[in-house]
N, C-alpha and C positions, 0 to 999 in steps of 0.2 A: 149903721156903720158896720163894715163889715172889716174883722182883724183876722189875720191870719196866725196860727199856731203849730210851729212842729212839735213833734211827738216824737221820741226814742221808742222804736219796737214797732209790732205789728198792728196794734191799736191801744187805747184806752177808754176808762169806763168813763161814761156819762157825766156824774156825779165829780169825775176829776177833773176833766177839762171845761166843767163851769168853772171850775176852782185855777186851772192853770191858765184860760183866756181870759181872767178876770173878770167875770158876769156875776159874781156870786163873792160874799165876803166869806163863807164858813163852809164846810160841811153838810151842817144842819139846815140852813139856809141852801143849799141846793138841793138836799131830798124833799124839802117841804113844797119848792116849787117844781119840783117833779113829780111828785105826787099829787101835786092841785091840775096838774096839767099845762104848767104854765111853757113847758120847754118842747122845742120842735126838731127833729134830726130832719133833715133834706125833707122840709115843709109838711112833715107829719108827726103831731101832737104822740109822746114817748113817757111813759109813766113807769119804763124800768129806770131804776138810778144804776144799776150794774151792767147798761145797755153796751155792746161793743162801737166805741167810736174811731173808724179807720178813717185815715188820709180820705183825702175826697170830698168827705162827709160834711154839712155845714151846718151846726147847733144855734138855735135861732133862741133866743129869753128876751121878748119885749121887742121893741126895736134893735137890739143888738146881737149881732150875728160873726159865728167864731168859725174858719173854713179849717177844718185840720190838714195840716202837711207834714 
């Protein structure tokens, strides 16, 4: 499933836009599966959780997948 998500500003981190596409329930649960490896930016495995995510970009956790705009 792939959802679309806009974004105010220039980009956002990693770790917030699990939290604002709904992939993730907490916080904590997004650093933990970012640090396991579990999250992808444009199909490349990303283990910063304060990675810059701009428009474009598509954050991949499991089968669900977040395109920011």
């Amino acid at each position: 499933m792939l959802k679309e998500v806009k974004i105010e500003g220039e980009y956002i981190k990693l770790d917030q836009i699990l939290k604002l596409g709904e992939l993730v329930g907490s916080g904590g649960q997004a650093k933990l599966l970012i640090l396991n490896g579990e999250v992808k930016v444009n199909g490349n495995i990303v283990i910063q959780r304060g990675k810059k995510i701009r428009p474009g970009d598509i954050v991949e956790l499991f089968d669900d997948k977040v395109k920011v705009i």
